[in-house]
mmCIF file of the N, C-alpha and C atoms, coordinates in Angstrom:
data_MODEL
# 
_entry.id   MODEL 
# 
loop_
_atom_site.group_PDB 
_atom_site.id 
_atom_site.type_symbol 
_atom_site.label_atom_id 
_atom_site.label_alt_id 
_atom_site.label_comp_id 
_atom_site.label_asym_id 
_atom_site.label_entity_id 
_atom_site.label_seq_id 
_atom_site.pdbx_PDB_ins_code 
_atom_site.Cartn_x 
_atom_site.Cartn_y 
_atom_site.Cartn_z 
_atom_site.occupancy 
_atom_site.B_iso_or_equiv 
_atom_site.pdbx_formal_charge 
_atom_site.auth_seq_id 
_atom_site.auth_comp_id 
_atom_site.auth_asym_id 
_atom_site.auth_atom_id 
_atom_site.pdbx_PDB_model_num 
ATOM 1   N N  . UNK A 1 1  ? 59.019 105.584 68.038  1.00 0.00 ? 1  UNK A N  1 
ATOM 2   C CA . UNK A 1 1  ? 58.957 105.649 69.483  1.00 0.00 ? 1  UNK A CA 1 
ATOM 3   C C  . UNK A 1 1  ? 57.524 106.002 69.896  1.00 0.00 ? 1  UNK A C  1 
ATOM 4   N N  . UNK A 1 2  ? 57.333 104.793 70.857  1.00 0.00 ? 2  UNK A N  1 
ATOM 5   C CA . UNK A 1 2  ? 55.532 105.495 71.256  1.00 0.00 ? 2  UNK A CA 1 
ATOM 6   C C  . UNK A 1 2  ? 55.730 106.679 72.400  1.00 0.00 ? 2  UNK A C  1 
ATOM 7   N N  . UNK A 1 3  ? 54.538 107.459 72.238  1.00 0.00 ? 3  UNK A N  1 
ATOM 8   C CA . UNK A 1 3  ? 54.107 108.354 73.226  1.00 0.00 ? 3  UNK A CA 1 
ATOM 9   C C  . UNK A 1 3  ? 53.410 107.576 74.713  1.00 0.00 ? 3  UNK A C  1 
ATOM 10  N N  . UNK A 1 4  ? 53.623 108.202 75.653  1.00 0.00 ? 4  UNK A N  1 
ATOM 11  C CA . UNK A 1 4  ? 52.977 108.004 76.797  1.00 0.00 ? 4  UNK A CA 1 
ATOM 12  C C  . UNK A 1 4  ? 51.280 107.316 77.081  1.00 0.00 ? 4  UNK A C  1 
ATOM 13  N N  . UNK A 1 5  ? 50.924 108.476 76.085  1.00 0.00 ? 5  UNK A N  1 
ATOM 14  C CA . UNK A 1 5  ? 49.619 108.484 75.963  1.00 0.00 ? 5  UNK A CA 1 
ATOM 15  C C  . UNK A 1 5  ? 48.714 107.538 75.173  1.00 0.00 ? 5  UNK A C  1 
ATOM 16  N N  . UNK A 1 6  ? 50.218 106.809 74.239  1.00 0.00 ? 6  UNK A N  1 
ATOM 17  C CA . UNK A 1 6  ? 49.243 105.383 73.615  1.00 0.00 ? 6  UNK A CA 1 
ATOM 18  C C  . UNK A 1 6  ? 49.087 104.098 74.481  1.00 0.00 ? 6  UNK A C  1 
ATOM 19  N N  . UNK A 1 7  ? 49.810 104.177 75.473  1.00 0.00 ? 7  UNK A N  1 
ATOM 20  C CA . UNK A 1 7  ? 49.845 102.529 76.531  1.00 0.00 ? 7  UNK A CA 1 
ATOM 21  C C  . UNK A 1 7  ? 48.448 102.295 76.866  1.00 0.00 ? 7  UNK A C  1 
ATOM 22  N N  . UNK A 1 8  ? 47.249 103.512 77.059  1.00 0.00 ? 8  UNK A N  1 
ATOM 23  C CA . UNK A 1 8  ? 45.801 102.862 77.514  1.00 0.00 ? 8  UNK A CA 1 
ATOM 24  C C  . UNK A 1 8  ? 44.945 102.664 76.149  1.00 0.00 ? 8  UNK A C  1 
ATOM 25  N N  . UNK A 1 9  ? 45.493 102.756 75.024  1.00 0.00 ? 9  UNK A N  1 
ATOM 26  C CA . UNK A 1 9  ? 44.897 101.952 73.984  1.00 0.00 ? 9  UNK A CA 1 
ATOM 27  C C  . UNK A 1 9  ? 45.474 100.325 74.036  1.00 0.00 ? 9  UNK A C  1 
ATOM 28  N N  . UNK A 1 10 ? 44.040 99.278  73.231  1.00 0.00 ? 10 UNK A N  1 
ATOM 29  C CA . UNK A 1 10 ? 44.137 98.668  73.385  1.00 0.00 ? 10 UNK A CA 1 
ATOM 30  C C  . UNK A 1 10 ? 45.253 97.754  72.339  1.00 0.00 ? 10 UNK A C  1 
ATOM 31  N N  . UNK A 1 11 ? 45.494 96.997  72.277  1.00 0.00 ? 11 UNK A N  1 
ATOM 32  C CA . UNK A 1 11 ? 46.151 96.075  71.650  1.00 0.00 ? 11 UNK A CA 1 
ATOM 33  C C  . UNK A 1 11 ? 45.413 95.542  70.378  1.00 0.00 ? 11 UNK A C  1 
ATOM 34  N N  . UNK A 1 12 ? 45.951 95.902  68.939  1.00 0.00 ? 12 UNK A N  1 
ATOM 35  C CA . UNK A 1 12 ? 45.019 95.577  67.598  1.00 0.00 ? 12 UNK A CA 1 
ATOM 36  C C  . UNK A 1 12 ? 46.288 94.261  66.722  1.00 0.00 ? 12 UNK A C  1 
ATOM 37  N N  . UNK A 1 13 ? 45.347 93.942  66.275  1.00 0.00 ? 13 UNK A N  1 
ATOM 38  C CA . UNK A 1 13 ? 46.155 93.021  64.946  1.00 0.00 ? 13 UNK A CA 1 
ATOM 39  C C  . UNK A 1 13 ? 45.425 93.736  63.530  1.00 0.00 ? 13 UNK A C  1 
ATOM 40  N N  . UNK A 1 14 ? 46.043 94.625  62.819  1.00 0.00 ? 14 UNK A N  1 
ATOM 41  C CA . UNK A 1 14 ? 45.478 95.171  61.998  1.00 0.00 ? 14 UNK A CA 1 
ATOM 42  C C  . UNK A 1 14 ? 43.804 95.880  62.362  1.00 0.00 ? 14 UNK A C  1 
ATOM 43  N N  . UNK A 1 15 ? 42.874 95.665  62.256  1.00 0.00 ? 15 UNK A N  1 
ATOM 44  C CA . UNK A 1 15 ? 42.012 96.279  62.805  1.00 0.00 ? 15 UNK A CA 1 
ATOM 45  C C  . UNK A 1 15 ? 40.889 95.261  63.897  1.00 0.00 ? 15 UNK A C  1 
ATOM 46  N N  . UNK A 1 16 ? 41.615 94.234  64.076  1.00 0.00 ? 16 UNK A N  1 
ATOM 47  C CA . UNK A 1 16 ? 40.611 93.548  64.876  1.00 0.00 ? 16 UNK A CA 1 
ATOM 48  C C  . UNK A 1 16 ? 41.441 93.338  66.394  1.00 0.00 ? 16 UNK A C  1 
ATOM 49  N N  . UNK A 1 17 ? 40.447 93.832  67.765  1.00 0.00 ? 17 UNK A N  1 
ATOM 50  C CA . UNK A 1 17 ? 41.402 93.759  69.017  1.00 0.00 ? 17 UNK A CA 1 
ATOM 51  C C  . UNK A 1 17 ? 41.892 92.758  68.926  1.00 0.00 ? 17 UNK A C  1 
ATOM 52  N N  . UNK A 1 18 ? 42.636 92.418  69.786  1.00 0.00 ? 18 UNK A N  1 
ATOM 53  C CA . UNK A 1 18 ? 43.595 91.000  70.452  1.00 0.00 ? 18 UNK A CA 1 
ATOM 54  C C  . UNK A 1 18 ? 43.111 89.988  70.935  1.00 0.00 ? 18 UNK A C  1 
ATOM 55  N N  . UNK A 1 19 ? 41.690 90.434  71.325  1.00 0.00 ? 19 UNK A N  1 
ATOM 56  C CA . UNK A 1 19 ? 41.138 88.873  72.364  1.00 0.00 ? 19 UNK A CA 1 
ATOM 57  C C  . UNK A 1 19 ? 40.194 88.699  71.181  1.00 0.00 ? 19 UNK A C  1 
ATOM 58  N N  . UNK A 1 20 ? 40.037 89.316  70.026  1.00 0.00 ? 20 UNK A N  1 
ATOM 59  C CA . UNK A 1 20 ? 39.312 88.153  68.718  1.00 0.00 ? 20 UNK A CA 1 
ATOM 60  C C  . UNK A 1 20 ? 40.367 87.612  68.446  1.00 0.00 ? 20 UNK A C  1 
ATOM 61  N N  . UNK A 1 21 ? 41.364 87.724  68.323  1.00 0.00 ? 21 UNK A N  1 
ATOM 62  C CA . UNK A 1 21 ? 42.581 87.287  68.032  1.00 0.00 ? 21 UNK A CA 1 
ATOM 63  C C  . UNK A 1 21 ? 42.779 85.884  68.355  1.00 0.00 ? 21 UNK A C  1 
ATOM 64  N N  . UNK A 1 22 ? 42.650 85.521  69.450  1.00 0.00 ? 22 UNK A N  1 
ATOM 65  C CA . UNK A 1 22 ? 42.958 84.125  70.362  1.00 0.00 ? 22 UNK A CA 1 
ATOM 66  C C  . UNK A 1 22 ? 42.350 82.936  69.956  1.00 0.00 ? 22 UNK A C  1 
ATOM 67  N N  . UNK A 1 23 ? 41.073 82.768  69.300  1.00 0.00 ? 23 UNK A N  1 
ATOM 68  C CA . UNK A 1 23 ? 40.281 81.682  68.676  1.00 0.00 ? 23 UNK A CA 1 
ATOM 69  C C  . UNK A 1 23 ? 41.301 81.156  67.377  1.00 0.00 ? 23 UNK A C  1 
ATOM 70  N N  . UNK A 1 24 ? 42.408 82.423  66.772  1.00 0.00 ? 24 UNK A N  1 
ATOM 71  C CA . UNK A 1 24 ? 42.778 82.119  65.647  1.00 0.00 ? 24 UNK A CA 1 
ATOM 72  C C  . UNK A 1 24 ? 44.048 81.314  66.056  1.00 0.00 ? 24 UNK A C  1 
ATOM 73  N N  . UNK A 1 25 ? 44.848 81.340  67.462  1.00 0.00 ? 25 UNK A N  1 
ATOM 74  C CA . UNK A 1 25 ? 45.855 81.398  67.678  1.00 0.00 ? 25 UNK A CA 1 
ATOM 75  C C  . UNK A 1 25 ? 45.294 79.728  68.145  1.00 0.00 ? 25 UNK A C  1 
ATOM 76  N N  . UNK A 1 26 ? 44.331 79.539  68.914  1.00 0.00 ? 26 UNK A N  1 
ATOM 77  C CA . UNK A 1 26 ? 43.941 78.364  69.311  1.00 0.00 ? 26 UNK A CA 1 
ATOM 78  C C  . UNK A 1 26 ? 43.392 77.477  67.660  1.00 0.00 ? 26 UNK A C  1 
ATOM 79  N N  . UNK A 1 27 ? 43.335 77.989  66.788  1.00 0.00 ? 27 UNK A N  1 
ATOM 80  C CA . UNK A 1 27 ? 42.973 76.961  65.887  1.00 0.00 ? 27 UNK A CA 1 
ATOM 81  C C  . UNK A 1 27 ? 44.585 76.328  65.291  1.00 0.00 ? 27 UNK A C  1 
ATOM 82  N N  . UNK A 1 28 ? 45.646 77.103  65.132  1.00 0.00 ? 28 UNK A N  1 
ATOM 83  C CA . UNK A 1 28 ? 46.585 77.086  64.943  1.00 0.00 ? 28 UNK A CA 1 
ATOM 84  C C  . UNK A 1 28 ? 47.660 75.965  65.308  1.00 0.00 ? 28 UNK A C  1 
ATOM 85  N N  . UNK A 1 29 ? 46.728 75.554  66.886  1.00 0.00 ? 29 UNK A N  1 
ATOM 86  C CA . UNK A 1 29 ? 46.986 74.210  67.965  1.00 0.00 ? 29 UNK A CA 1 
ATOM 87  C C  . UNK A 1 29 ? 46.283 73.494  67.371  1.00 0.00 ? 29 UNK A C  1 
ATOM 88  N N  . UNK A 1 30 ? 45.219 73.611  66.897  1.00 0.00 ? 30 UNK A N  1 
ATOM 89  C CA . UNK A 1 30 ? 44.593 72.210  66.677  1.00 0.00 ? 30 UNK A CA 1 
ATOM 90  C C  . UNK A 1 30 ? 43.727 72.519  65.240  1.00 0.00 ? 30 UNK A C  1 
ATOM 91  N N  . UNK A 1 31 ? 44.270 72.171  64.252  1.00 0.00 ? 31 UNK A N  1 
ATOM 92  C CA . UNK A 1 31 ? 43.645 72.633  62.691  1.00 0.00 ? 31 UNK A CA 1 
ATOM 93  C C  . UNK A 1 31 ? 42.527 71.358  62.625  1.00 0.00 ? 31 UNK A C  1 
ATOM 94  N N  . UNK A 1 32 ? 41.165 71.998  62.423  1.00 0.00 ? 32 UNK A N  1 
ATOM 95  C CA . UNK A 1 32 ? 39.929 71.277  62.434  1.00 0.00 ? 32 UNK A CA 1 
ATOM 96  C C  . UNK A 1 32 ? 39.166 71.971  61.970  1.00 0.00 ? 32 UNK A C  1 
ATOM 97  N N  . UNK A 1 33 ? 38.256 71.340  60.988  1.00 0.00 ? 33 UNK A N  1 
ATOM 98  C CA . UNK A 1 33 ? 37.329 72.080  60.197  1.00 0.00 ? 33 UNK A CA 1 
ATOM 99  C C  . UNK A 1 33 ? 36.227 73.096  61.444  1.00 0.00 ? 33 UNK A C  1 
ATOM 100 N N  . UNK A 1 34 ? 35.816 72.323  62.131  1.00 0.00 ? 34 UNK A N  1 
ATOM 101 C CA . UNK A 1 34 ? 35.191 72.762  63.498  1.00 0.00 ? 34 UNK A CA 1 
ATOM 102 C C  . UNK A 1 34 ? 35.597 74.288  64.248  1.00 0.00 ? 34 UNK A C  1 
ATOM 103 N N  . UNK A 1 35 ? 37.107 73.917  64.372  1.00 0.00 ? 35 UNK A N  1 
ATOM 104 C CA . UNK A 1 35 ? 38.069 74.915  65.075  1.00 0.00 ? 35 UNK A CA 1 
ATOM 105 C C  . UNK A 1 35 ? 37.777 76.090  64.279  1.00 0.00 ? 35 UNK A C  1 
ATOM 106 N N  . UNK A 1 36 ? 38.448 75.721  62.626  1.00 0.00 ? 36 UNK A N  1 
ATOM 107 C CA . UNK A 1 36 ? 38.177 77.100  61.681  1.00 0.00 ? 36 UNK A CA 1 
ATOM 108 C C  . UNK A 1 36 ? 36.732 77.455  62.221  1.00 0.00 ? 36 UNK A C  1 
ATOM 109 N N  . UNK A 1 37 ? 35.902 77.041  62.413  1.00 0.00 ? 37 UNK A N  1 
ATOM 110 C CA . UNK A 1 37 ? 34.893 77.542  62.319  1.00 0.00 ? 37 UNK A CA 1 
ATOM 111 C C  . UNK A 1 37 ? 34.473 78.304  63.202  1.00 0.00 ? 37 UNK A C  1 
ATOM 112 N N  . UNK A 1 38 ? 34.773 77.558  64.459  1.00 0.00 ? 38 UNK A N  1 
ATOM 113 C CA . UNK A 1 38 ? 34.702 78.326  66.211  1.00 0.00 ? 38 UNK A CA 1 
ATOM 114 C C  . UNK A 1 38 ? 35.727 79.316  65.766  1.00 0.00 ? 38 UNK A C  1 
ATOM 115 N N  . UNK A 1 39 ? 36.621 79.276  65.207  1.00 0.00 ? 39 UNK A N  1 
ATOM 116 C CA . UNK A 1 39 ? 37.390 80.305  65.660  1.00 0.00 ? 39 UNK A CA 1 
ATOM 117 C C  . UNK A 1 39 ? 37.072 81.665  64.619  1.00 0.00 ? 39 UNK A C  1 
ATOM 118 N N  . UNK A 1 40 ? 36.465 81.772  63.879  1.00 0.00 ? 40 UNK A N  1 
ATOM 119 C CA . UNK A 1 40 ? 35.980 82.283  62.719  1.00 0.00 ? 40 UNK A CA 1 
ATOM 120 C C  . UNK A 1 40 ? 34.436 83.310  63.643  1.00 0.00 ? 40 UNK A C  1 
ATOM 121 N N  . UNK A 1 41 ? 33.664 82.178  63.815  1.00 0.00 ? 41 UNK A N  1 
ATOM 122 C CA . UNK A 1 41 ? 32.484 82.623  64.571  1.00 0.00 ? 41 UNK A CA 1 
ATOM 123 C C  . UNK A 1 41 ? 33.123 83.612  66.018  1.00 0.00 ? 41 UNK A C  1 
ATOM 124 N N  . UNK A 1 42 ? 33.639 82.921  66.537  1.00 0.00 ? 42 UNK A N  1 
ATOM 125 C CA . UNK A 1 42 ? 34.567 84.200  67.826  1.00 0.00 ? 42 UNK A CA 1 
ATOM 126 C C  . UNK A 1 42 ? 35.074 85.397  67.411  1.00 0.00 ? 42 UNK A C  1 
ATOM 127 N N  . UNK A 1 43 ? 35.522 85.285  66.158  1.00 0.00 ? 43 UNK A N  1 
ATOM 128 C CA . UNK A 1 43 ? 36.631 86.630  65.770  1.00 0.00 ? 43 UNK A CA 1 
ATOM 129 C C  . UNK A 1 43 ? 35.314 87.361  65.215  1.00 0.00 ? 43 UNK A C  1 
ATOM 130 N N  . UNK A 1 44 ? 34.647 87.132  64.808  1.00 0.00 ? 44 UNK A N  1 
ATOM 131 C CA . UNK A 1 44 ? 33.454 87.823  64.034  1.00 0.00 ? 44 UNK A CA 1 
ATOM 132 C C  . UNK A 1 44 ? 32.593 88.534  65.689  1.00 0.00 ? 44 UNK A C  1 
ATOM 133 N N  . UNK A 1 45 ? 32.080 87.241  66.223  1.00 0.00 ? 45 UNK A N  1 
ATOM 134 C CA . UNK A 1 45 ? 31.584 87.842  67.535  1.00 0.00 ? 45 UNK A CA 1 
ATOM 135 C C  . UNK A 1 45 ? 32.413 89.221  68.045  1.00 0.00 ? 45 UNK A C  1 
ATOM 136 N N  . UNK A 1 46 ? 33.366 89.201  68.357  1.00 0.00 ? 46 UNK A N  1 
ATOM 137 C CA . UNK A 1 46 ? 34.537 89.882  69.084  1.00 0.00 ? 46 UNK A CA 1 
ATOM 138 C C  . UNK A 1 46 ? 34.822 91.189  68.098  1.00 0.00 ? 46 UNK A C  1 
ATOM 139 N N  . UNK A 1 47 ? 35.092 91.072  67.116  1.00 0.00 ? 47 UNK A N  1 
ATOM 140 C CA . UNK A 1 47 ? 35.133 92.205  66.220  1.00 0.00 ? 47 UNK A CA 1 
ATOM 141 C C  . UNK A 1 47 ? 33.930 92.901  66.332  1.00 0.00 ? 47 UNK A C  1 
ATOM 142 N N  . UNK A 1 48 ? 32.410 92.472  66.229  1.00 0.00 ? 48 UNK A N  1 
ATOM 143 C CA . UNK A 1 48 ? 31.005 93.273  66.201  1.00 0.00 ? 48 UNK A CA 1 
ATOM 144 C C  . UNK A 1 48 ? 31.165 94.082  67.533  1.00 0.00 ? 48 UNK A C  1 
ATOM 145 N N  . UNK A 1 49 ? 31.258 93.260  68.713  1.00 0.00 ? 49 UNK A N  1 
ATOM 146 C CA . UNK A 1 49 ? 31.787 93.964  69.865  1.00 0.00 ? 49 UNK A CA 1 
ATOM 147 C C  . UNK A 1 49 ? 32.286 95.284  70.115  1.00 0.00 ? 49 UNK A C  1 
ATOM 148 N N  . UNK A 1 50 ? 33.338 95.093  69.332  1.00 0.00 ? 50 UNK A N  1 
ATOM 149 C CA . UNK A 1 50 ? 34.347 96.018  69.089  1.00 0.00 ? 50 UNK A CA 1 
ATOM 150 C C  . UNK A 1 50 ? 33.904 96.911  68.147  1.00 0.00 ? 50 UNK A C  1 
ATOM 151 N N  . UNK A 1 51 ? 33.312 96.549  67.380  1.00 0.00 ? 51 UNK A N  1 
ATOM 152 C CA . UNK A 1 51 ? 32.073 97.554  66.409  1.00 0.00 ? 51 UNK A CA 1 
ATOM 153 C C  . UNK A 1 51 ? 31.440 98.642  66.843  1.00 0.00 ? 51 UNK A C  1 
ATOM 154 N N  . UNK A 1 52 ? 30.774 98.021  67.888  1.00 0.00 ? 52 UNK A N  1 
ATOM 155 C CA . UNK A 1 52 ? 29.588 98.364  68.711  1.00 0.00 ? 52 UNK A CA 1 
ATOM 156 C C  . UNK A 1 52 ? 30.244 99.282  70.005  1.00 0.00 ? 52 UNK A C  1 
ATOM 157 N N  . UNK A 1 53 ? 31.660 99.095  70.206  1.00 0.00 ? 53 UNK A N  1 
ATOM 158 C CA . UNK A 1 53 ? 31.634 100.343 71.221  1.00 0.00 ? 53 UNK A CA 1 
ATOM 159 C C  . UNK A 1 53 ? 32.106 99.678  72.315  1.00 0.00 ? 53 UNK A C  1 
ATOM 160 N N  . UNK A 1 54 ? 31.869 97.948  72.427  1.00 0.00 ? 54 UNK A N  1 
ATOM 161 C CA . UNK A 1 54 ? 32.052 97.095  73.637  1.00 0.00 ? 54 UNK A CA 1 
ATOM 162 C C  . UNK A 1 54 ? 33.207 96.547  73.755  1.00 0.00 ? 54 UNK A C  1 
ATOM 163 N N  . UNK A 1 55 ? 33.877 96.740  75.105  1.00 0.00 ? 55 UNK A N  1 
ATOM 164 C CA . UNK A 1 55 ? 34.736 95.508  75.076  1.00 0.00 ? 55 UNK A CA 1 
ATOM 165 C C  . UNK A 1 55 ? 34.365 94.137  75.716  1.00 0.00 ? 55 UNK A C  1 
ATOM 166 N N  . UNK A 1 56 ? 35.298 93.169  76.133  1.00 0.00 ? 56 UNK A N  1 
ATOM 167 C CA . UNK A 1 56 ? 34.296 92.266  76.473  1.00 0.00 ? 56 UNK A CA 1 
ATOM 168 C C  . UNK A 1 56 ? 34.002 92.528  78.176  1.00 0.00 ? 56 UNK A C  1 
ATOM 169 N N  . UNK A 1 57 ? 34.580 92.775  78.417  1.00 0.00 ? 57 UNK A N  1 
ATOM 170 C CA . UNK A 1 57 ? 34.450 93.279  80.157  1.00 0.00 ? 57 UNK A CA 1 
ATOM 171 C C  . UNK A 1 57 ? 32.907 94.108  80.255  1.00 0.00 ? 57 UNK A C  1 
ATOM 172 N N  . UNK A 1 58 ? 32.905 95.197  79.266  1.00 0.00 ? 58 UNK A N  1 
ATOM 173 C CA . UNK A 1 58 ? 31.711 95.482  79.401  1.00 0.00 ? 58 UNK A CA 1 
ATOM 174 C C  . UNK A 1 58 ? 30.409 94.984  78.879  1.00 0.00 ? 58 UNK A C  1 
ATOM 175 N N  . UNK A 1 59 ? 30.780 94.038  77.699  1.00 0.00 ? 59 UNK A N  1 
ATOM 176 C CA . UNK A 1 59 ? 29.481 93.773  77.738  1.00 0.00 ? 59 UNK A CA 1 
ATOM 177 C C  . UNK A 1 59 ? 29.329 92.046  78.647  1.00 0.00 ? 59 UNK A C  1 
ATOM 178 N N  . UNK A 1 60 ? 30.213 91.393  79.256  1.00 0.00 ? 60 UNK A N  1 
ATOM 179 C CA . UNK A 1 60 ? 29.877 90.729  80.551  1.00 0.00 ? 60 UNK A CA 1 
ATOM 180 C C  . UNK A 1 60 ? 29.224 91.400  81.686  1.00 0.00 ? 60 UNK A C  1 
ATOM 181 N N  . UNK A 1 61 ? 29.592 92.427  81.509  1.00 0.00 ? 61 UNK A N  1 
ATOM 182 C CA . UNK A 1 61 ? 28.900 93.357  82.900  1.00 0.00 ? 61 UNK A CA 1 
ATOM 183 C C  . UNK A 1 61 ? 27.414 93.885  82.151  1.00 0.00 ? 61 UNK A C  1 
ATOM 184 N N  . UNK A 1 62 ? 27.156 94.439  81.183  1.00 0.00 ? 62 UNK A N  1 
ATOM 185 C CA . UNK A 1 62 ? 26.081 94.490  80.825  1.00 0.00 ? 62 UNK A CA 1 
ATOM 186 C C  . UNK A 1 62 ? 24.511 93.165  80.567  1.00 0.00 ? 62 UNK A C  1 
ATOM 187 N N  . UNK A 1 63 ? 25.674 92.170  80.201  1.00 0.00 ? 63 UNK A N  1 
ATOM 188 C CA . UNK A 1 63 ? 24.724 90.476  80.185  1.00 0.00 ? 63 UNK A CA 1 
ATOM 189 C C  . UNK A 1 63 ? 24.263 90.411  81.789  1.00 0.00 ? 63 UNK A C  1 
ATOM 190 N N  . UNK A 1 64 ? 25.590 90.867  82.820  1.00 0.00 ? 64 UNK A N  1 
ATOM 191 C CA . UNK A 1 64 ? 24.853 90.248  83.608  1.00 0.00 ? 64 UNK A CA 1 
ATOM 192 C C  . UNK A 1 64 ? 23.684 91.380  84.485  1.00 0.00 ? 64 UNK A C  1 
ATOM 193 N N  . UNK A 1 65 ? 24.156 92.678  84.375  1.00 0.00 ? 65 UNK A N  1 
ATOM 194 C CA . UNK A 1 65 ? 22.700 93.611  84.609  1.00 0.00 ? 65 UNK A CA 1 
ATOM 195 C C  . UNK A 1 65 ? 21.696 93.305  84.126  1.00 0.00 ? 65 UNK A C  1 
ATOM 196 N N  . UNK A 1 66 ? 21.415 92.769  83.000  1.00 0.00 ? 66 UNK A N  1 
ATOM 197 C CA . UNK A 1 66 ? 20.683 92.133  82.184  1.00 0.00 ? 66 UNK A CA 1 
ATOM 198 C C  . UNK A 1 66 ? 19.726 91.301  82.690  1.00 0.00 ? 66 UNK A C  1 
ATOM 199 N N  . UNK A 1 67 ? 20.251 90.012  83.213  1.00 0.00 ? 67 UNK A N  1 
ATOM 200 C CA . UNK A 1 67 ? 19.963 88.959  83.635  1.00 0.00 ? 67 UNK A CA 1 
ATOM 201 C C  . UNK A 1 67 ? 19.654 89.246  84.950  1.00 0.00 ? 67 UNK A C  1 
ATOM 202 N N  . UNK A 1 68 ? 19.838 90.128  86.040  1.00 0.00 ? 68 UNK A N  1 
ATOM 203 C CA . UNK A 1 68 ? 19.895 90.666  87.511  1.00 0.00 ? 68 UNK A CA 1 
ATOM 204 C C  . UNK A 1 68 ? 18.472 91.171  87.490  1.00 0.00 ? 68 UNK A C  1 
ATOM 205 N N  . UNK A 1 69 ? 18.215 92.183  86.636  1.00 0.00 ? 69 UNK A N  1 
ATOM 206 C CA . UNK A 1 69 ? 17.180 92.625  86.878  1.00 0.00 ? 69 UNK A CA 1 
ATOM 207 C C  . UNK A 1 69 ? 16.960 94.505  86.870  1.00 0.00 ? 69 UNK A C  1 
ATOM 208 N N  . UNK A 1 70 ? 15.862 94.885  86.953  1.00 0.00 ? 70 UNK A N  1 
ATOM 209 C CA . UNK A 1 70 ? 15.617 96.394  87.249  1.00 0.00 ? 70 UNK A CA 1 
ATOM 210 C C  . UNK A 1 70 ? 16.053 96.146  88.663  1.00 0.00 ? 70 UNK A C  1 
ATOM 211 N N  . UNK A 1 71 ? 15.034 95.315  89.387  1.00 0.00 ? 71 UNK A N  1 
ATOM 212 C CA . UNK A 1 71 ? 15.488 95.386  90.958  1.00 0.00 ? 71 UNK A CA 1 
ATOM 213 C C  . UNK A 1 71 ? 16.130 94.808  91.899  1.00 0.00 ? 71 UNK A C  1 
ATOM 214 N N  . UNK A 1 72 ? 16.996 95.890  92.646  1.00 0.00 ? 72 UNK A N  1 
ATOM 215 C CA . UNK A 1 72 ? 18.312 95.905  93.210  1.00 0.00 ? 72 UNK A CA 1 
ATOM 216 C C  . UNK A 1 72 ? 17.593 95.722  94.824  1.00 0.00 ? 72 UNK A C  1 
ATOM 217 N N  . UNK A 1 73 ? 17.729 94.654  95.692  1.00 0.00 ? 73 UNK A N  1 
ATOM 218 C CA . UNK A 1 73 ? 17.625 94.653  97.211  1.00 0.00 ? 73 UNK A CA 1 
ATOM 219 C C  . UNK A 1 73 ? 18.983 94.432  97.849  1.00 0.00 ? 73 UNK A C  1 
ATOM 220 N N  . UNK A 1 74 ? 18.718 95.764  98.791  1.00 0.00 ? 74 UNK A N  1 
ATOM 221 C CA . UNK A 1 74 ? 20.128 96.516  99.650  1.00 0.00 ? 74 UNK A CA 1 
ATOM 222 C C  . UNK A 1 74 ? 20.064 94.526  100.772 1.00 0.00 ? 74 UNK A C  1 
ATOM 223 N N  . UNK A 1 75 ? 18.812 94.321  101.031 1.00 0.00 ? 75 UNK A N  1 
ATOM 224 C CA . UNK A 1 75 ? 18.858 93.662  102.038 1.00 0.00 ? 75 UNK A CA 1 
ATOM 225 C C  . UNK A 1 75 ? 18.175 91.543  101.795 1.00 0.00 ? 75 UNK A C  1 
ATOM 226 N N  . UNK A 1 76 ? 18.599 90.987  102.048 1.00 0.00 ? 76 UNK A N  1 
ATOM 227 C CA . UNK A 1 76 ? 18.093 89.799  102.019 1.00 0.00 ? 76 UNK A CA 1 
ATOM 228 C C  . UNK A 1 76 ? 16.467 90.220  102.728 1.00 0.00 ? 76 UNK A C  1 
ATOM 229 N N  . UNK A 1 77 ? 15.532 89.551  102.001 1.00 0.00 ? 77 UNK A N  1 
ATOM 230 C CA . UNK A 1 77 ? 14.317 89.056  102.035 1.00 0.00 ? 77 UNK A CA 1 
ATOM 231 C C  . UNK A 1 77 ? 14.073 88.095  103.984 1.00 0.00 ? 77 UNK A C  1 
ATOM 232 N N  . UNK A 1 78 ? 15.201 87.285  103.839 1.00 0.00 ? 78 UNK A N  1 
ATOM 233 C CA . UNK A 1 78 ? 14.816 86.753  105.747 1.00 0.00 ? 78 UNK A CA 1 
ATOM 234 C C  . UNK A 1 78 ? 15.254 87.717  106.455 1.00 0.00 ? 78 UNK A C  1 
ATOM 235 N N  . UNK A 1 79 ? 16.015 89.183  106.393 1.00 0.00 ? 79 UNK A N  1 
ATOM 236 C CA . UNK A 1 79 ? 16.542 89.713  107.604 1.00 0.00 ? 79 UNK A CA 1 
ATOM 237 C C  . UNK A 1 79 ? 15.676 90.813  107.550 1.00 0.00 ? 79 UNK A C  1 
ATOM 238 N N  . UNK A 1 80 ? 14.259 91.422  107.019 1.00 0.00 ? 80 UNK A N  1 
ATOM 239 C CA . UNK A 1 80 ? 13.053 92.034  107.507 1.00 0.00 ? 80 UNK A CA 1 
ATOM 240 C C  . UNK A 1 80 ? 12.425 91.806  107.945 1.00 0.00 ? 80 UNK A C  1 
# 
């Protein structure tokens, strides 16, 4: 019986989360040397992730701070 307190952990397949998971489930639809491979390269991506401390939510939000910049304008450039 689970405790309360495990529902905000995430979802594992042995030790790799669930959304590396999905490349394997999609090769499964379509068996291709290619597929193994994408789906191989994803679960690896997704697991380091998960290595590293990230999920993918955060490090989308981190790519795109990234890409944004140091600087933040409160105001459009034509309305000064």
């Amino acid at each position: 019986m689970a405790h309360w307190r495990d529902t905000a952990r995430s979802v594992k397949f042995f030790f790799v989360d669930f959304r590396a998971c999905f490349p394997l489930l999609f090769l499964l639809f379509h068996i291709r040397l290619w597929t193994f491979v994408l789906a191989v390269l994803a679960t690896a991506f997704f697991a380091s992730l998960e290595r590293y401390g990230f999920s993918v939510t955060v490090f989308l939000r981190w790519v795109r701070s990234f890409v944004a910049g140091p600087r933040k304008i409160a105001q459009p450039w034509w309305k000064k």
